[in-house]
Structure formats: C-alpha cells, structure tokens
C-alpha positions as CSV (number, residue, x, y, z in Angstrom):
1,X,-120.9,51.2,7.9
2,X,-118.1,49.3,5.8
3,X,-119.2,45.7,5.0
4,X,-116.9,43.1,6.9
5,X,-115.4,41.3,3.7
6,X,-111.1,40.3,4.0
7,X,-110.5,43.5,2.9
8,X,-111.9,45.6,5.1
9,X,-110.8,42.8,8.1
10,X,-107.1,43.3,6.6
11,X,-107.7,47.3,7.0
12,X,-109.4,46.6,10.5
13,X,-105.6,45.1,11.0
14,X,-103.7,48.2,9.7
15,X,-105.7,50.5,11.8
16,X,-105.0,48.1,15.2
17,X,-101.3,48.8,14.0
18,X,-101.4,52.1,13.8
19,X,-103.5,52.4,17.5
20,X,-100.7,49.9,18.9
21,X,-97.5,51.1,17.9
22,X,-98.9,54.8,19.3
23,X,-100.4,53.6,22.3
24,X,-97.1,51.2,23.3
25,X,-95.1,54.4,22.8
26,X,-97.3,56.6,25.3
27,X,-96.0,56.0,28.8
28,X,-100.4,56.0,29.8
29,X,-100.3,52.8,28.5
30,X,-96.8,51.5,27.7
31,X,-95.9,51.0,31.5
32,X,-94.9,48.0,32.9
33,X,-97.5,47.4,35.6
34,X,-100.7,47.0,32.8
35,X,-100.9,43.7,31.5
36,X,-100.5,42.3,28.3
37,X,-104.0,41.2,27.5
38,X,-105.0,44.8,29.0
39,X,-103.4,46.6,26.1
40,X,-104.7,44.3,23.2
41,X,-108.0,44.1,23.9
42,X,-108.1,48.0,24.7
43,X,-106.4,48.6,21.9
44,X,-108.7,46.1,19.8
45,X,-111.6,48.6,20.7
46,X,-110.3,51.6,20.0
47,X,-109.0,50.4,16.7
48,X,-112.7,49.0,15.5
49,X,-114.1,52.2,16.9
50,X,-112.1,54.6,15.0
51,X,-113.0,51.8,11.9
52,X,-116.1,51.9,12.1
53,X,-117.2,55.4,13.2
54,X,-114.4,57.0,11.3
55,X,-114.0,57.8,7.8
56,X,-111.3,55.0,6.9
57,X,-111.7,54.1,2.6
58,X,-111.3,49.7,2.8
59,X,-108.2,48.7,0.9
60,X,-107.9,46.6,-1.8
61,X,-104.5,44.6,-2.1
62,X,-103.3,43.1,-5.0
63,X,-100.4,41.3,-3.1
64,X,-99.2,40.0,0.0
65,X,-95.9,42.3,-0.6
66,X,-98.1,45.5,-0.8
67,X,-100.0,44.6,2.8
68,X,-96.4,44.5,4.3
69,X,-95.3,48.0,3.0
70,X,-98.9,49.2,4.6
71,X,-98.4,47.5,8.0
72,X,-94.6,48.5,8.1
73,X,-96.2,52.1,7.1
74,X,-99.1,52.1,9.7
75,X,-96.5,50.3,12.4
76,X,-94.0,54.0,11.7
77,X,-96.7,56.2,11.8
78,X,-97.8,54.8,15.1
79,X,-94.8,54.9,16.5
80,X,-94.0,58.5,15.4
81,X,-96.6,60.0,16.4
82,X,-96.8,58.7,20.3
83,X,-92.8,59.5,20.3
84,X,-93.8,63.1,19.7
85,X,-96.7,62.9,22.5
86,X,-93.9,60.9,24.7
87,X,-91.5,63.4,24.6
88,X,-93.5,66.0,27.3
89,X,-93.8,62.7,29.8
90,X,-90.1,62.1,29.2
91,X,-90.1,65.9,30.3
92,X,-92.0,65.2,32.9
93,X,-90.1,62.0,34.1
94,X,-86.7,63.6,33.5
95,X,-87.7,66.6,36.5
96,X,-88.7,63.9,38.9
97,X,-85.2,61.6,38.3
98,X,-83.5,65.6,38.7
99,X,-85.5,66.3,42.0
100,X,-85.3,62.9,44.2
101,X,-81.2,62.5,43.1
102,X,-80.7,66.3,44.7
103,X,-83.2,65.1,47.5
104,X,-81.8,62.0,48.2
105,X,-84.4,59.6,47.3
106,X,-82.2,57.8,45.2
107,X,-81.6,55.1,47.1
108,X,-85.0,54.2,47.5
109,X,-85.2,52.6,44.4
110,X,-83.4,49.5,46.2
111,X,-86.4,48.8,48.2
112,X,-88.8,48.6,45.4
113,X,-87.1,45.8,43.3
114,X,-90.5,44.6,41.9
115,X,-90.7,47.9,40.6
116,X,-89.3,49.4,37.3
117,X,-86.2,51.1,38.2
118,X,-87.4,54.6,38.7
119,X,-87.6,57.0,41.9
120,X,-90.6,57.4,43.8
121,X,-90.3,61.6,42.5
122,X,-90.0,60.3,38.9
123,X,-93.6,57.7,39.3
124,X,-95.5,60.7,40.9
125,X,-94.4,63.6,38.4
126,X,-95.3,60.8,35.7
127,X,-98.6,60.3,37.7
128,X,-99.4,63.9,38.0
129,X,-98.5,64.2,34.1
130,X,-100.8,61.6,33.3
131,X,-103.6,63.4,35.8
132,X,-103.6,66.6,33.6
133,X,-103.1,65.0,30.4
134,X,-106.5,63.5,31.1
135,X,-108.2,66.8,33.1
136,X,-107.2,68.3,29.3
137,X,-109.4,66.0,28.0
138,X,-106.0,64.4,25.9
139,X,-107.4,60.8,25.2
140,X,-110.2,62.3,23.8
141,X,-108.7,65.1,21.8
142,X,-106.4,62.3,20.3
143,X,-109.2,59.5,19.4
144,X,-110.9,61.9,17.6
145,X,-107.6,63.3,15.7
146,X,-106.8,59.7,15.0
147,X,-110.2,59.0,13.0
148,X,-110.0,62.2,10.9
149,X,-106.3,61.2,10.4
150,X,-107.3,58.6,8.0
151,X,-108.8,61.3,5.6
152,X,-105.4,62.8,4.8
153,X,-103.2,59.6,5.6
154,X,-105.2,56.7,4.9
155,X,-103.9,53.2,5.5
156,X,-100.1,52.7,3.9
157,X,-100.1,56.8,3.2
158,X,-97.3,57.6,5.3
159,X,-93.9,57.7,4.4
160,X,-91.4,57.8,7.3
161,X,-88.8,59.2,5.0
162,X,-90.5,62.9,4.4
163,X,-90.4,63.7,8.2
164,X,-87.9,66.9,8.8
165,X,-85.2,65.0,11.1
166,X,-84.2,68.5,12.7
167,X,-88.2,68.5,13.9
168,X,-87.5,65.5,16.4
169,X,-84.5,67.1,17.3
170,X,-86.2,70.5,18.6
171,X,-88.5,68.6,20.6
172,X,-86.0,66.6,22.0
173,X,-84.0,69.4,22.9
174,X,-87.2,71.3,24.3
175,X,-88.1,68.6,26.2
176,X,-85.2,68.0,28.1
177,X,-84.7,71.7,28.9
178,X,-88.5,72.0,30.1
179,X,-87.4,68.9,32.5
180,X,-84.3,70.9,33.5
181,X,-86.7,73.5,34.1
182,X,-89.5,72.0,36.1
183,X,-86.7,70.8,38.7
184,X,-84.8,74.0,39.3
185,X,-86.6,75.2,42.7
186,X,-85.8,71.9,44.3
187,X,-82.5,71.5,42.9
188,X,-81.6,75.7,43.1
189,X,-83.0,75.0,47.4
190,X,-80.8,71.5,47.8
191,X,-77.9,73.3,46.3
192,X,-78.4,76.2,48.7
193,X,-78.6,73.4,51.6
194,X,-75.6,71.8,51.1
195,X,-73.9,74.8,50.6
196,X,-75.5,76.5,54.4
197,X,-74.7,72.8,55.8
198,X,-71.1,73.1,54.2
199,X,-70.5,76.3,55.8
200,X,-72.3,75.2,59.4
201,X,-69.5,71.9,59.2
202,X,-66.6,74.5,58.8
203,X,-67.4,76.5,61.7
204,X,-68.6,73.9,64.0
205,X,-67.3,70.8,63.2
206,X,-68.7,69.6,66.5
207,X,-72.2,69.0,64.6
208,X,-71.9,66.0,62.6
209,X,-73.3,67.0,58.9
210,X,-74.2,63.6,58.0
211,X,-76.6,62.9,60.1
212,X,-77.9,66.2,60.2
213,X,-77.8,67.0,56.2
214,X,-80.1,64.4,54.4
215,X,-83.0,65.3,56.9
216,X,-82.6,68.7,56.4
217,X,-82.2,68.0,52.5
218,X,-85.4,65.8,52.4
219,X,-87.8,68.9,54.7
220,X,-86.2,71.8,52.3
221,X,-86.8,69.9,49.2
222,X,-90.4,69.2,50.0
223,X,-91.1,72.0,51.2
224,X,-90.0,73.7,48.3
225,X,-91.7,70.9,45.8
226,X,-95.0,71.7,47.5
227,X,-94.7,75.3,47.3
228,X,-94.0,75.2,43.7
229,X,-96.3,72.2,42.5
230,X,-99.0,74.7,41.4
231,X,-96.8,76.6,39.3
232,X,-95.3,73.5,37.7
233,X,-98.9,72.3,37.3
234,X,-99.6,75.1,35.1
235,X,-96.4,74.9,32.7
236,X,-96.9,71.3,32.2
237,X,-100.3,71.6,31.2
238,X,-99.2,74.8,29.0
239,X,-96.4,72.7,27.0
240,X,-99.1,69.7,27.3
241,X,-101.4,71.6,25.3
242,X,-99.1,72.4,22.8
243,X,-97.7,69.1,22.3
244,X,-101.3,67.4,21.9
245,X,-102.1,69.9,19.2
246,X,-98.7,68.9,17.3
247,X,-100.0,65.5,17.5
248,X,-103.0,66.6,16.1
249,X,-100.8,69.0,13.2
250,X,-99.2,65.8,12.8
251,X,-102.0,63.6,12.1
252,X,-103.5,65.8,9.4
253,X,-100.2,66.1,7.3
C-alpha cells in the first residue's frame, strides 16, 4: 500500500484526471441528467481504488512546471481514450436520430424542453446501448484495464502527439456507417410507406394522405423496429466488444 506523503496525494490527483477526463467523455456518465457532485465523488472512488489496488509507481516532481505537463498528459489520455469508447454510443445515438426523423418523432422533441435536445428514439437506443454495455460486463472490463494501464503508461507517460491521426478517423468513419446501418429496416420500411402512400394519393385523391400517412408511418416503423431489435441487439454488442477491447489495446500501449 503506497504511503500517503504529497507525492503520492499529487499522483492520487493525476490518476482522478485521468478517470475524469475518460469518464466525462463516456455518454454513461457524461449526460446531462447526473449531477455534478454525482460524478466527482464517483469518480473520486474509482480513482483511489485503481491507486491503491493498482500498480501505480508515486511520482516525484522536481517542479511545479513538470506536474502541469503530467496533468495536461493524464487530462489527454483520459479524454482519448473515452472518445474511442464514445464513438460506438455516438453509433448508437446516430441510428436512433436516423429512425424517429423517418418515423416522425421529430417533433416531439418540443414537448420535452427540460430535456437535452434529443428524440425519444435517440434516449432509448442510447439506453439500450448502455444496457449491453453493462450485461458485457464493460465497466468492469475497463476498471480493471485502467489499473494495469499504469504499468505501461504511468502518470505523465502519454504523449498525445504519437497517436496515428488516420486511427480516429477509421473509427469515426466506422461508426457512423454502423449507425447508418442499425437504422436501415426502419428507414428502408418508411421509405417504402411514403412511396405506397404516394401512389394510394395519385389514384385516389379522395383519401387525404396527411392524415392518414404519419399514423401509418408511426405503426410500420414500430413494427419493423420491434421486429428487428434482436438483431440490432446482437451487432451492437458485436462492435461493442470490439471497441472495449480497443480501449483495452489502447491502454497497454
């Protein structure tokens, strides 16, 4: 057990940097609707778990100087690291937004002004997200990775300058086309609904389309979304998986 002198209180600090900046970054824990004092004091635990379980060396600094360049250090790796874990939720988030705009739910956004400006589709895909992140056993997976991280990248270690910029952008392009993906059976069914309700207007204008269309468009899409909700449960919790061990390849180096 590392003895509790300023050093190892200013290391305590670097690792609470490095748990922050990740956990503010992971939409878990980064949403709007957790408190403030929620996050610090959650984060404040982890952070003297993973110090004093973990393997992290205390620091010695001979200037004031050198514990900035560590903190701005812990602050990047942080952040990296949740915005590679973030970008399956974006994923996830970007399907939902897809699905309730070809459903219709837009608009229901106005009725929610306490809420952040999202649809009700986008909340429950990021809900159902967050459900198998956790059945994968995610938080876990990652508070473990995060204590044998400071054996390869100890406190100050990282260097935001060596990461491959055309990394970031494969994952940002695979996660916007795994979003694209997840909402094509609702947006393929709407698109076919329109089109029937397009051609049912031309030959009998009598029924007004209007009325008729966005129930029609609200019963396909959910019908379909049900439908295929175990399928999509299965390929986000495949790319899931992959993404938490990236996190993990990350952490090591």
């Amino acid at each position: 057990m590392p003895v509790l002198d300023i050093d190892a209180l200013l290391t305590l600090l670097l690792v609470y940097l490095r748990m922050f900046s990740f956990l503010l970054m992971v939409p878990i824990f980064g949403r709007e609707f957790i408190p403030l004092n929620v996050k610090l004091f959650l984060t404040m635990a982890l952070s003297f778990s993973v110090f004093m379980l973990g393997d992290v060396k205390t620091v010695h600094y001979s200037s004031l100087y050198q514990f900035l360049a560590y903190a701005v250090s812990e602050v990047s790796l942080g952040f990296v690291t949740g915005l590679i874990l973030r970008f399956i939720f974006d994923a996830i988030y970007i399907a939902g937004e897809i699905i309730a705009t070809s459903m219709g739910l837009g608009f229901l956004m106005m009725f929610l002004p306490q809420q952040p400006q999202t649809t009700v589709m986008a909340g429950f895909s990021l809900m159902m997200g967050t459900a198998i992140f956790l059945s994968l056993g995610g938080a876990e997976i990652l508070l473990v990775g995060f204590m044998e991280s400071f054996k390869t990248l100890p406190p100050g270690g990282f260097n935001i300058f060596s990461i491959n910029p055309d990394v970031f952008l494969n994952l940002f392009y695979t996660s916007f086309s795994l979003g694209v993906k997840l909402s094509l059976p609702v947006l393929i069914a709407s698109l076919l609904t329109n089109v029937i309700l397009a051609v049912v207007n031309r030959f009998i204008p009598q029924i007004n389309v209007f009325m008729v269309g966005l129930p029609v468009q609200l019963m396909v899409g959910f019908f379909v979304f049900i439908l295929s909700l175990p399928v999509l449960g299965l390929v986000v919790a495949n790319h899931m998986r992959e993404y938490i061990f990236d996190v993990i390849s990350f952490l090591k180096g």
